[in-house]
N, CA, C and O atoms as a Maestro MAE file, in Angstrom:
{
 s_m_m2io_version
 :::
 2.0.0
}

f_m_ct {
 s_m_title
 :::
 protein
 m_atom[304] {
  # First column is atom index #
  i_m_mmod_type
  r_m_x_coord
  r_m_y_coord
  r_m_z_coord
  i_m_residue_number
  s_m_chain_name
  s_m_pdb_residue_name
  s_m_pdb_atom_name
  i_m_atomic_number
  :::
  1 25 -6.891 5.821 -1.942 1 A "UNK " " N  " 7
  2 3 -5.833 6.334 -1.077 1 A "UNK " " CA " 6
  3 2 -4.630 6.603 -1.961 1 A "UNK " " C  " 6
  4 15 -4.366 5.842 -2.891 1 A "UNK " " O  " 8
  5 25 -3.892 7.678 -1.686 2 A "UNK " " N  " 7
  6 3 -2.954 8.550 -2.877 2 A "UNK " " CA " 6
  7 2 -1.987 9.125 -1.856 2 A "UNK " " C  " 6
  8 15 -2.296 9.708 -0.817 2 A "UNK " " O  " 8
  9 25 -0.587 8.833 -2.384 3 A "UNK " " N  " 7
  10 3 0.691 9.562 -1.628 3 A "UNK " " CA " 6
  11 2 0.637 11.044 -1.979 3 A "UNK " " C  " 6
  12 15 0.653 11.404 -3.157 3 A "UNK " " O  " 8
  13 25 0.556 12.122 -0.712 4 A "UNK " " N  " 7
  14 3 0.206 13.424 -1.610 4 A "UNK " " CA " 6
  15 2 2.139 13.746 -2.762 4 A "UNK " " C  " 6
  16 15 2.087 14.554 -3.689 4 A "UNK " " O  " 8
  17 25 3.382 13.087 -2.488 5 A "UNK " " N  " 7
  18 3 3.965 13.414 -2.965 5 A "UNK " " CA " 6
  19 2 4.380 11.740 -3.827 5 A "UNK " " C  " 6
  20 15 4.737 10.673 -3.328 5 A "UNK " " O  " 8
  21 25 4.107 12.184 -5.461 6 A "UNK " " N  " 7
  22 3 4.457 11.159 -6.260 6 A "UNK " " CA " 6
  23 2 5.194 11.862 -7.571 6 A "UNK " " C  " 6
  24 15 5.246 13.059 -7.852 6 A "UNK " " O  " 8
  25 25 5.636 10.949 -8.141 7 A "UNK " " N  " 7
  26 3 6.662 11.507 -9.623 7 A "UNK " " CA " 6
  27 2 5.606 11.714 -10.841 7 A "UNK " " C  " 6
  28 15 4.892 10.901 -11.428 7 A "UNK " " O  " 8
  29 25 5.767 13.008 -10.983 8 A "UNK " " N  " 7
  30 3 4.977 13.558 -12.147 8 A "UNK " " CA " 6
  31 2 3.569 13.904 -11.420 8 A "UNK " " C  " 6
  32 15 2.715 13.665 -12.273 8 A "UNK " " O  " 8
  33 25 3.072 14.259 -10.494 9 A "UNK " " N  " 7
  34 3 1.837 14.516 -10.155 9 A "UNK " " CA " 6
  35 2 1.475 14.072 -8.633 9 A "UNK " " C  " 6
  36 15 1.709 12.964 -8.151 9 A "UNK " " O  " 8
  37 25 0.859 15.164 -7.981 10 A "UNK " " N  " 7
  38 3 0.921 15.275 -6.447 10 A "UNK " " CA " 6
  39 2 -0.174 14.713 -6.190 10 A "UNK " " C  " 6
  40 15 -0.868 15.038 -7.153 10 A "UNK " " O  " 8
  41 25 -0.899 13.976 -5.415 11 A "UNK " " N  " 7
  42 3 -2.123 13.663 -4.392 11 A "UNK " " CA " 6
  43 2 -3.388 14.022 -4.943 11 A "UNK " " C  " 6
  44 15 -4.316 13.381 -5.436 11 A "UNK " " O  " 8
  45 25 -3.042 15.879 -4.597 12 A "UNK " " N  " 7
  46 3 -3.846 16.529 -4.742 12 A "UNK " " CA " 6
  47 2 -4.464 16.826 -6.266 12 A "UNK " " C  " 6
  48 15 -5.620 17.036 -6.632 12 A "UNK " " O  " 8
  49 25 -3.017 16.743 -7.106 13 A "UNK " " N  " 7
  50 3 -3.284 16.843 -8.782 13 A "UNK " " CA " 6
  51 2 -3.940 15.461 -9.043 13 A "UNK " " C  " 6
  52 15 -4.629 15.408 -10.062 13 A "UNK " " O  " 8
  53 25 -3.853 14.449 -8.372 14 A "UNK " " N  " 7
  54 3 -4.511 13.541 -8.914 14 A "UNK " " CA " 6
  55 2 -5.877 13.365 -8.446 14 A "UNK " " C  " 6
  56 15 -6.691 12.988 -9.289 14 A "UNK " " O  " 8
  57 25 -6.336 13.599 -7.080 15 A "UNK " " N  " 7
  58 3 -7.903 13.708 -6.282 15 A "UNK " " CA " 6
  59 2 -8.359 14.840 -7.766 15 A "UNK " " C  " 6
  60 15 -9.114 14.321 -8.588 15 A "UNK " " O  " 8
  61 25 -8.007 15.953 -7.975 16 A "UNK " " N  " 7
  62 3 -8.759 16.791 -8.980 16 A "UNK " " CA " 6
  63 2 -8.806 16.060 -10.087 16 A "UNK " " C  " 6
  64 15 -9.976 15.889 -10.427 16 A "UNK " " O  " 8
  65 25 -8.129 15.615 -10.712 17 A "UNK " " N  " 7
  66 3 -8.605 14.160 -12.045 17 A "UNK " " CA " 6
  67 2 -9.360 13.729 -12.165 17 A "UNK " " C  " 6
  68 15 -10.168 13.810 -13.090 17 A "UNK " " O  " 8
  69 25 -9.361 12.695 -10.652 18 A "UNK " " N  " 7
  70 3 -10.209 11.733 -10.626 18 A "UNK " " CA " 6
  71 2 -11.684 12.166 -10.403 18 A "UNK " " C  " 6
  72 15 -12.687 11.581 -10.813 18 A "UNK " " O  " 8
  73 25 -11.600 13.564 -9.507 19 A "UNK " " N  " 7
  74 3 -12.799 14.359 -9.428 19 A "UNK " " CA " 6
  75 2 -13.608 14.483 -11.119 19 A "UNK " " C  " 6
  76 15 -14.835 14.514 -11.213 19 A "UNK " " O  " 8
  77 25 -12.887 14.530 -12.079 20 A "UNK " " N  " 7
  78 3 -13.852 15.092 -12.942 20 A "UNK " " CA " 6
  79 2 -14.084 13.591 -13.674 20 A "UNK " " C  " 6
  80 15 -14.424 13.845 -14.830 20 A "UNK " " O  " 8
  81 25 -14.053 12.581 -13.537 21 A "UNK " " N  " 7
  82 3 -14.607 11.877 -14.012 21 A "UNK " " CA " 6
  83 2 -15.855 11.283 -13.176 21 A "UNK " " C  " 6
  84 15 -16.954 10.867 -13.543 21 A "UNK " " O  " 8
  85 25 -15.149 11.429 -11.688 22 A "UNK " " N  " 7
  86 3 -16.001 10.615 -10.313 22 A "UNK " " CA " 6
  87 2 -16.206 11.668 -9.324 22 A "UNK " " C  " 6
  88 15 -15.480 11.625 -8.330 22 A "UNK " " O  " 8
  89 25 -16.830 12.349 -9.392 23 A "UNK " " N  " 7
  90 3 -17.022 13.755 -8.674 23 A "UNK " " CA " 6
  91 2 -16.812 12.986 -6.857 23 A "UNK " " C  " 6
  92 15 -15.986 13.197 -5.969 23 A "UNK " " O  " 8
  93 25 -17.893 12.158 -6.950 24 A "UNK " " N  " 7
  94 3 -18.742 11.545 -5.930 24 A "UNK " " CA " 6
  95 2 -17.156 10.820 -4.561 24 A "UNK " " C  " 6
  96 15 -16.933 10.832 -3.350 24 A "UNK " " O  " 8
  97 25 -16.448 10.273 -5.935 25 A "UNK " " N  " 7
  98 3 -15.397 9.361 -5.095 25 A "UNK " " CA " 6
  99 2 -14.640 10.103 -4.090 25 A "UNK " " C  " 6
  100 15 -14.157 11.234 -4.041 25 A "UNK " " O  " 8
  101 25 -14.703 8.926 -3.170 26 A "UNK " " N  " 7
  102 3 -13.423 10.092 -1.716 26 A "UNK " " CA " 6
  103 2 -12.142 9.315 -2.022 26 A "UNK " " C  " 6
  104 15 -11.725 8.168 -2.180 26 A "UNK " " O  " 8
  105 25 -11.714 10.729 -2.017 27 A "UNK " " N  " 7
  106 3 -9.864 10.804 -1.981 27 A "UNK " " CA " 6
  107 2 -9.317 10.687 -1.009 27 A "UNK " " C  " 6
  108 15 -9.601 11.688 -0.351 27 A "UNK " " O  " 8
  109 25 -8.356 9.765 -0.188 28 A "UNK " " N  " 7
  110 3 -7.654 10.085 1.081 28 A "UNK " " CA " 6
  111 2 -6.113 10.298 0.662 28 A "UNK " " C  " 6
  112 15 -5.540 9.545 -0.126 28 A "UNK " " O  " 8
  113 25 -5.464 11.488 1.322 29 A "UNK " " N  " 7
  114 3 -4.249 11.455 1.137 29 A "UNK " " CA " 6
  115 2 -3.374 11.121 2.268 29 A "UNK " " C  " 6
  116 15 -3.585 11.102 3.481 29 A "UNK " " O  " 8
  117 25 -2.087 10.799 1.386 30 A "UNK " " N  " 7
  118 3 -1.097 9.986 3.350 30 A "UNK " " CA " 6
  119 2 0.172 11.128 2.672 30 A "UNK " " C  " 6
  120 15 0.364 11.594 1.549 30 A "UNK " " O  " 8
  121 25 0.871 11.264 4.010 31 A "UNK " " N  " 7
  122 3 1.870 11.655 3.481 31 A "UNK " " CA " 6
  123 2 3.100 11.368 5.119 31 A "UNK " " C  " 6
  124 15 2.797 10.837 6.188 31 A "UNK " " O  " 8
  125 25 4.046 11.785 4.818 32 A "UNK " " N  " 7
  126 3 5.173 11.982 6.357 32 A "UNK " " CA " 6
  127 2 5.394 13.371 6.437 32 A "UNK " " C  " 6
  128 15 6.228 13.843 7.211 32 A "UNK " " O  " 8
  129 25 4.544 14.207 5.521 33 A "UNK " " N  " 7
  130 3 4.744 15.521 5.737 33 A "UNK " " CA " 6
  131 2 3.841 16.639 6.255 33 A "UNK " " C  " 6
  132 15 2.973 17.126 5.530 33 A "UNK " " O  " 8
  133 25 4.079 17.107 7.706 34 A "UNK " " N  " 7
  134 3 3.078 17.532 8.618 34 A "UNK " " CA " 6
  135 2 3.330 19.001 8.073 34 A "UNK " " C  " 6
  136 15 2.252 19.427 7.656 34 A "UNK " " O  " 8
  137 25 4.409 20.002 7.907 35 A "UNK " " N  " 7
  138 3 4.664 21.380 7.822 35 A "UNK " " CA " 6
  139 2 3.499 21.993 6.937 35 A "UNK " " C  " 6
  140 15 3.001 23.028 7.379 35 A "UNK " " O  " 8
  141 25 2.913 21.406 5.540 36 A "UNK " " N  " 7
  142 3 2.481 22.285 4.607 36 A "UNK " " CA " 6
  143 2 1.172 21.751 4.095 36 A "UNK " " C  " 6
  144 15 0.954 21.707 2.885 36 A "UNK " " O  " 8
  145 25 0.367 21.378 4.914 37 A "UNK " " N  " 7
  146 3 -0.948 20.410 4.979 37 A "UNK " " CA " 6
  147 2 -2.157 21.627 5.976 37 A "UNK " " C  " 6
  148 15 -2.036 22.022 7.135 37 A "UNK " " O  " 8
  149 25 -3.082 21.889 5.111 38 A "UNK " " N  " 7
  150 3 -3.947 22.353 6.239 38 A "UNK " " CA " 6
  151 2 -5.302 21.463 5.984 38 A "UNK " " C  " 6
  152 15 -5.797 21.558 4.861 38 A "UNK " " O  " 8
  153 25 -5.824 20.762 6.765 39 A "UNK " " N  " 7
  154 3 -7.237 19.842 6.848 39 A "UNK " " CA " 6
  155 2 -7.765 20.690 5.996 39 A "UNK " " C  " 6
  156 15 -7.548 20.553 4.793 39 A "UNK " " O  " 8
  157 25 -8.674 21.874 6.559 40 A "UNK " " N  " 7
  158 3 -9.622 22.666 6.031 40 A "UNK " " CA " 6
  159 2 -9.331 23.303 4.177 40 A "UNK " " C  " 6
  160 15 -10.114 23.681 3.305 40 A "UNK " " O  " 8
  161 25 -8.018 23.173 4.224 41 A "UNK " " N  " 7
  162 3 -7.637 23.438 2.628 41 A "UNK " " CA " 6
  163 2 -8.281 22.364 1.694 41 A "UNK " " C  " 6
  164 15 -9.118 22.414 0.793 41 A "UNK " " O  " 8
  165 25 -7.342 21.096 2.442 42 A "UNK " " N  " 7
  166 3 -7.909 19.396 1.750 42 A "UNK " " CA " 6
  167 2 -9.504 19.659 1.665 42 A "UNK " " C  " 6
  168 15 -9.951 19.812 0.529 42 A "UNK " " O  " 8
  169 25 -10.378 19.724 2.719 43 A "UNK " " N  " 7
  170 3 -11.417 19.590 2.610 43 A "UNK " " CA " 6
  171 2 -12.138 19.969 1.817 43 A "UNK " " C  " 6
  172 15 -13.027 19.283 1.311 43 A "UNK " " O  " 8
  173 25 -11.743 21.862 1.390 44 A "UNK " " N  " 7
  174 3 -12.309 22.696 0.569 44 A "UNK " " CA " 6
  175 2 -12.345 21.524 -1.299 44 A "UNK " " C  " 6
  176 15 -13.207 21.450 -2.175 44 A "UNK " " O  " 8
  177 25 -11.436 21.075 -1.202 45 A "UNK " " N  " 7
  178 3 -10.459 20.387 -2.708 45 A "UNK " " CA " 6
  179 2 -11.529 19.076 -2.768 45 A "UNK " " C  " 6
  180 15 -11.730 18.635 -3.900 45 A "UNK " " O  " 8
  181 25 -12.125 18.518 -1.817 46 A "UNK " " N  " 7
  182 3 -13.033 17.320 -1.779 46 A "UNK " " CA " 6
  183 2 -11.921 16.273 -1.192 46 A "UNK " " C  " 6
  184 15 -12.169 15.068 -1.240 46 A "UNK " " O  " 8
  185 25 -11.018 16.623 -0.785 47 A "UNK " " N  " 7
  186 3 -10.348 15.545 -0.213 47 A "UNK " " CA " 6
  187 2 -10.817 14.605 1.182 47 A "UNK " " C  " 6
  188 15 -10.883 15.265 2.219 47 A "UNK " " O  " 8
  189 25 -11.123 13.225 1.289 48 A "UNK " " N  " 7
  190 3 -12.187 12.980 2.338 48 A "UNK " " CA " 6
  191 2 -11.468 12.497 3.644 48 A "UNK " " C  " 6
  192 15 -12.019 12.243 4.715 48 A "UNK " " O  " 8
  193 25 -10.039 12.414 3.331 49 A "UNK " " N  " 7
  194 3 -9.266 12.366 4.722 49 A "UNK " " CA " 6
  195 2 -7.896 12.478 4.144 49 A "UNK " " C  " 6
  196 15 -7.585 12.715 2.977 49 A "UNK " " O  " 8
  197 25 -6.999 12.224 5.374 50 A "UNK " " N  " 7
  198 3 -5.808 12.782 5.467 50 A "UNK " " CA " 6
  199 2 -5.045 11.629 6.566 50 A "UNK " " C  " 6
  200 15 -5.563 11.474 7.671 50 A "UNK " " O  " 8
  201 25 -3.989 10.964 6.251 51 A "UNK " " N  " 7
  202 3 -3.259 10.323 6.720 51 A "UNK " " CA " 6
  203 2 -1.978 10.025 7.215 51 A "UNK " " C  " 6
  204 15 -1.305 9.156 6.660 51 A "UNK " " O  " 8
  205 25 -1.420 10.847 8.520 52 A "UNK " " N  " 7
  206 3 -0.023 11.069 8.326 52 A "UNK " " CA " 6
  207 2 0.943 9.526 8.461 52 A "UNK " " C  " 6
  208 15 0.651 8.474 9.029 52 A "UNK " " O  " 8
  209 25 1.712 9.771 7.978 53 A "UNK " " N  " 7
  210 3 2.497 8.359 8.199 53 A "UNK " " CA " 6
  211 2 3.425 8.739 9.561 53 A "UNK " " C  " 6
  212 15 3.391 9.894 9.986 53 A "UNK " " O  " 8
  213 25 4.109 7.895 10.108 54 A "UNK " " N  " 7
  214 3 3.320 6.512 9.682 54 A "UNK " " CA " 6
  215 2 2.103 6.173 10.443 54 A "UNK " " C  " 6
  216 15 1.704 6.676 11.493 54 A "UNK " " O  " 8
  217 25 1.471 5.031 9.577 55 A "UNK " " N  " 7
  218 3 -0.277 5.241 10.357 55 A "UNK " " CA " 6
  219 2 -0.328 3.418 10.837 55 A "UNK " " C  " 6
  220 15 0.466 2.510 10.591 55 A "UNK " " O  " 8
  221 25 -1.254 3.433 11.381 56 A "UNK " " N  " 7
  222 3 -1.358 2.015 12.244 56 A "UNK " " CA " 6
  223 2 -2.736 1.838 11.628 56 A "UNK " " C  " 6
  224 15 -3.609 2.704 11.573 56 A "UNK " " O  " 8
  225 25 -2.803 0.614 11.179 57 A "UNK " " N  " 7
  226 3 -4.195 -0.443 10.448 57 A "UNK " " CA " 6
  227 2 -5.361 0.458 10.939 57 A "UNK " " C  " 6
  228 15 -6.247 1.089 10.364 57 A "UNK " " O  " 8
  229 25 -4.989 0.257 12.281 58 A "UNK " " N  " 7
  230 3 -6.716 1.002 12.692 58 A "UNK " " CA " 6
  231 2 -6.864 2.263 12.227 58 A "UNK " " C  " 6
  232 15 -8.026 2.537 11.925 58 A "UNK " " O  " 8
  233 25 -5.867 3.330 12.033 59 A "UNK " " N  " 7
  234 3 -5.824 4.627 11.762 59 A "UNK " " CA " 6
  235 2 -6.137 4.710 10.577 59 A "UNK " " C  " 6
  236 15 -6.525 5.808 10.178 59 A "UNK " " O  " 8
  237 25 -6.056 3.384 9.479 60 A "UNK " " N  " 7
  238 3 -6.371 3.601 8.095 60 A "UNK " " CA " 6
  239 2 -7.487 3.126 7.791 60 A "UNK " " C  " 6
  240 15 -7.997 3.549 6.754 60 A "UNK " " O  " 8
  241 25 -8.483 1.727 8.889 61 A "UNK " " N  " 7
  242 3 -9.498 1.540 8.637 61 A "UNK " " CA " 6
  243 2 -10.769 2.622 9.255 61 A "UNK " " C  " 6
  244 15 -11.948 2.530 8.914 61 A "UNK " " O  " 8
  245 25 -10.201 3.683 10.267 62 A "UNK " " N  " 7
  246 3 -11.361 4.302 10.587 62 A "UNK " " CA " 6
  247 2 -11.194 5.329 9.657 62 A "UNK " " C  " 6
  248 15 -12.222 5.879 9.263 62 A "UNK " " O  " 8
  249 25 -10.079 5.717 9.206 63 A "UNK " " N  " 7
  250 3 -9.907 7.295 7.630 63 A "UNK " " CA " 6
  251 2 -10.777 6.480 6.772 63 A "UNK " " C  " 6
  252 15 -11.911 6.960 6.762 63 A "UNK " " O  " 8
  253 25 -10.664 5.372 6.011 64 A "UNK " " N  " 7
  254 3 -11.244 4.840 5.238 64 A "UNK " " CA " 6
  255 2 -13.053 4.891 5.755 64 A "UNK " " C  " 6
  256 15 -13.955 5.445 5.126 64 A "UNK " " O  " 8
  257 25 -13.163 4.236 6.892 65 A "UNK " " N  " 7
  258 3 -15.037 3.830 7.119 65 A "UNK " " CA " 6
  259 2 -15.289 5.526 6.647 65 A "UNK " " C  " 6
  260 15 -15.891 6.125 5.755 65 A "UNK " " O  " 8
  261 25 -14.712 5.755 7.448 66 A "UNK " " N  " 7
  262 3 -15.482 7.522 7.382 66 A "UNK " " CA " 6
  263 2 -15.349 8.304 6.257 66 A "UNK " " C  " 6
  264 15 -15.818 9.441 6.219 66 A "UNK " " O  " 8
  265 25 -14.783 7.830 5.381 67 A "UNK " " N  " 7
  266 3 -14.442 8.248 3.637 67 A "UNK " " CA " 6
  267 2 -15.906 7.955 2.981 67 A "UNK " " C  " 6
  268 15 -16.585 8.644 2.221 67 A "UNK " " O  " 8
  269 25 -16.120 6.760 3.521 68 A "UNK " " N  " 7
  270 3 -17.250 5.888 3.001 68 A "UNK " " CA " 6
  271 2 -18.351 5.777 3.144 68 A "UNK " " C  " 6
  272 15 -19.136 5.317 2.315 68 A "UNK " " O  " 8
  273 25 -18.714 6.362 4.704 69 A "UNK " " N  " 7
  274 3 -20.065 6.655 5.368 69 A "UNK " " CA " 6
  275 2 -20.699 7.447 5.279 69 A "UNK " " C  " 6
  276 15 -20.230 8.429 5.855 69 A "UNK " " O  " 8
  277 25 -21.672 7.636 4.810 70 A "UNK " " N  " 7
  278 3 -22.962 8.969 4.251 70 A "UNK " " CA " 6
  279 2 -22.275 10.058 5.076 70 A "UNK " " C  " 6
  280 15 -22.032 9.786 6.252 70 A "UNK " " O  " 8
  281 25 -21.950 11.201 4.621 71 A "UNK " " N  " 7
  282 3 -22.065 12.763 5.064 71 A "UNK " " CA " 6
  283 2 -20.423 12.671 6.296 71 A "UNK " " C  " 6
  284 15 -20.185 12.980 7.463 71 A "UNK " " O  " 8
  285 25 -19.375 11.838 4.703 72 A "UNK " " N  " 7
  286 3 -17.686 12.047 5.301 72 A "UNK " " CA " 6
  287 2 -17.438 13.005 5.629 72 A "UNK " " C  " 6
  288 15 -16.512 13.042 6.439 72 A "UNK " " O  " 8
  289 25 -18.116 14.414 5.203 73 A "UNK " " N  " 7
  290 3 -17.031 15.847 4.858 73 A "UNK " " CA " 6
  291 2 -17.631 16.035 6.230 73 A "UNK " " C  " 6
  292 15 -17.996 17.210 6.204 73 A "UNK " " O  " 8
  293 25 -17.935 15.549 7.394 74 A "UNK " " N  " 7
  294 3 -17.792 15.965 8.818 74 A "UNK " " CA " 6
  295 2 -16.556 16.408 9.283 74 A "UNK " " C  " 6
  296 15 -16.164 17.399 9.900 74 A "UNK " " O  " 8
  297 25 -16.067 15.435 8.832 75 A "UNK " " N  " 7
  298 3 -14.367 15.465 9.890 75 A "UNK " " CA " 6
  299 2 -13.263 15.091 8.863 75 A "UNK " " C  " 6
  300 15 -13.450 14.620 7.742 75 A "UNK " " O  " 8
  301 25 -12.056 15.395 9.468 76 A "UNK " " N  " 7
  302 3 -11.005 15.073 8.879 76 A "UNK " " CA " 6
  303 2 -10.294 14.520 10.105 76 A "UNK " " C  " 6
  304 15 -9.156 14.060 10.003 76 A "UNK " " O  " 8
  :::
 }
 m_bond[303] {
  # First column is bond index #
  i_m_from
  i_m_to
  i_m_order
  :::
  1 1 2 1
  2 2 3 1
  3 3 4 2
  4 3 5 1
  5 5 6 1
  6 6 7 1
  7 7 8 2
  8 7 9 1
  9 9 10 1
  10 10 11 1
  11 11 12 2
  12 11 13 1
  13 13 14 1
  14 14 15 1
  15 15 16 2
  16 15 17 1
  17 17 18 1
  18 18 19 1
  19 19 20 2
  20 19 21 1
  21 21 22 1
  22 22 23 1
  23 23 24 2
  24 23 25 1
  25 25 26 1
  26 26 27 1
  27 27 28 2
  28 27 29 1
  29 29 30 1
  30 30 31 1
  31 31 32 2
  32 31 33 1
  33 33 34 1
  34 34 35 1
  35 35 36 2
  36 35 37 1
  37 37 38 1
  38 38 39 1
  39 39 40 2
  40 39 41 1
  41 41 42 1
  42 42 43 1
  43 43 44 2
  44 43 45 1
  45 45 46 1
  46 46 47 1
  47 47 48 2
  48 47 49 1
  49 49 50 1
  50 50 51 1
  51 51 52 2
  52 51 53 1
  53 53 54 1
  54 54 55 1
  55 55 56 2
  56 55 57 1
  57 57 58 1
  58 58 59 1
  59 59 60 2
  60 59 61 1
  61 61 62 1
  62 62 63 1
  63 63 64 2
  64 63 65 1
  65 65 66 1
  66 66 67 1
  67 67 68 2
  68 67 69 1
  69 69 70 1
  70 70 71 1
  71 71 72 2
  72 71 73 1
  73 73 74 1
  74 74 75 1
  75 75 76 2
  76 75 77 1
  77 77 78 1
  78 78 79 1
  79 79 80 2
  80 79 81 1
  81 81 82 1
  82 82 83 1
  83 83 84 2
  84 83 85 1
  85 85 86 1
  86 86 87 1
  87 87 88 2
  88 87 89 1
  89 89 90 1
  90 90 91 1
  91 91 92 2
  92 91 93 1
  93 93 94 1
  94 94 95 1
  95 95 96 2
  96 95 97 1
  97 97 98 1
  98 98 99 1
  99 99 100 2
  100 99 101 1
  101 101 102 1
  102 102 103 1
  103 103 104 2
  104 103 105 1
  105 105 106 1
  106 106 107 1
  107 107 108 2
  108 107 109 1
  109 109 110 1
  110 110 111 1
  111 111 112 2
  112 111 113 1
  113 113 114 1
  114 114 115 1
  115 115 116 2
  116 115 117 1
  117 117 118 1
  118 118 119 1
  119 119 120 2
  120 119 121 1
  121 121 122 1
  122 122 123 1
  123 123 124 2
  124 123 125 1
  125 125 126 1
  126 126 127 1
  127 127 128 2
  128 127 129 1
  129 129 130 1
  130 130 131 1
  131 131 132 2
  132 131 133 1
  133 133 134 1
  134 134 135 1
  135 135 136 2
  136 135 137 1
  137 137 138 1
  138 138 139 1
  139 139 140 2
  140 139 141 1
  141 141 142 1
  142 142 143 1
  143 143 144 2
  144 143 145 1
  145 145 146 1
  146 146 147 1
  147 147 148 2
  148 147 149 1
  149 149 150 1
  150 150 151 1
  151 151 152 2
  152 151 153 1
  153 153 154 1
  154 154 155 1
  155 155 156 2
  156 155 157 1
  157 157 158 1
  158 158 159 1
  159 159 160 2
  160 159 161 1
  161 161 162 1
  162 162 163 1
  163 163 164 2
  164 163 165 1
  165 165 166 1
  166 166 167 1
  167 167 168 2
  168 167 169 1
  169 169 170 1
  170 170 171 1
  171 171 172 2
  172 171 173 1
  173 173 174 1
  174 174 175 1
  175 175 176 2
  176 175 177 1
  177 177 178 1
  178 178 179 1
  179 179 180 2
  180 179 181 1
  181 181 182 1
  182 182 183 1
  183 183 184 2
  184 183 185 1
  185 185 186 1
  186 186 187 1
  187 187 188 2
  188 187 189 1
  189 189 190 1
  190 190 191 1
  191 191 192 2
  192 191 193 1
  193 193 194 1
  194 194 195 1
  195 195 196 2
  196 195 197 1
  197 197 198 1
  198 198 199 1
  199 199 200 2
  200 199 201 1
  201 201 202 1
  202 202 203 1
  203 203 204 2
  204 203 205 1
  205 205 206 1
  206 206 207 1
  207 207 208 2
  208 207 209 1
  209 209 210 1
  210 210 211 1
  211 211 212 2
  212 211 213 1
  213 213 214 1
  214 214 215 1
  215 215 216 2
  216 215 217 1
  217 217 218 1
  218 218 219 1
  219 219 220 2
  220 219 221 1
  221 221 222 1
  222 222 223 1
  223 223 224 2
  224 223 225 1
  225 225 226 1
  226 226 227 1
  227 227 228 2
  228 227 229 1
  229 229 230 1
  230 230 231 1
  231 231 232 2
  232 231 233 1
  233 233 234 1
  234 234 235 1
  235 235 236 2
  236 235 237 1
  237 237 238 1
  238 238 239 1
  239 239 240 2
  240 239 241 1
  241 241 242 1
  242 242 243 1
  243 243 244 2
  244 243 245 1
  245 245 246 1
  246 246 247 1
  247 247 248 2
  248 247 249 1
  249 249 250 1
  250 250 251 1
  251 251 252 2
  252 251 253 1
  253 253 254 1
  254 254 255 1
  255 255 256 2
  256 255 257 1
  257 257 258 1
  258 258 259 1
  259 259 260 2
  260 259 261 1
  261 261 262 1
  262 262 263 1
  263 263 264 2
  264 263 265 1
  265 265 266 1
  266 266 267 1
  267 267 268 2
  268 267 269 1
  269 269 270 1
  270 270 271 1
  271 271 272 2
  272 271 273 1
  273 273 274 1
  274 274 275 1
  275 275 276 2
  276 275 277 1
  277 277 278 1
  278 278 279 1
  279 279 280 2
  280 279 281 1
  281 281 282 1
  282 282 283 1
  283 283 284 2
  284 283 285 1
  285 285 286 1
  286 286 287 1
  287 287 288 2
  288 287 289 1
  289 289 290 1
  290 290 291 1
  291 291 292 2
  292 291 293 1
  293 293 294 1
  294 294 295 1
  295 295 296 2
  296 295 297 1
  297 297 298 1
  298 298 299 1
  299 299 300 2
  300 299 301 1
  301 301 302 1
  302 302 303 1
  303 303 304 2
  :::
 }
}
């Protein structure tokens, strides 16, 4: 799980990193920023969920199960 906005490198610059070492691994990004986010973009990128803040335990343990559960790229 990755803040899509951090110092020196975004969410997304970092899910593509980590992609080339760990193709396989799911990325979830959180952010408080709804305007410039499209699911289907994330998805295309391998991103395996999306988390707006602020989020409630349960909202982060079901993004997470479903990050984790055979055949994530169902849903966002």
């Amino acid at each position: 799980i990755t803040d899509l906005a951090m110092p020196g490198m975004s969410g997304v610059d970092l899910s593509r990193e980590l992609k080339n070492f760990r193709p396989q691994c799911p990325v979830i990004i959180t952010t408080g920023y709804t305007t410039s986010l499209d699911p289907q973009n994330l998805k295309s990128l391998g991103i395996a969920g999306l988390i707006f803040k602020p989020a409630t335990a349960a909202t982060i343990g079901e993004t997470v199960h479903r990050a984790l559960s055979p055949g994530h790229g169902k849903s966002m």
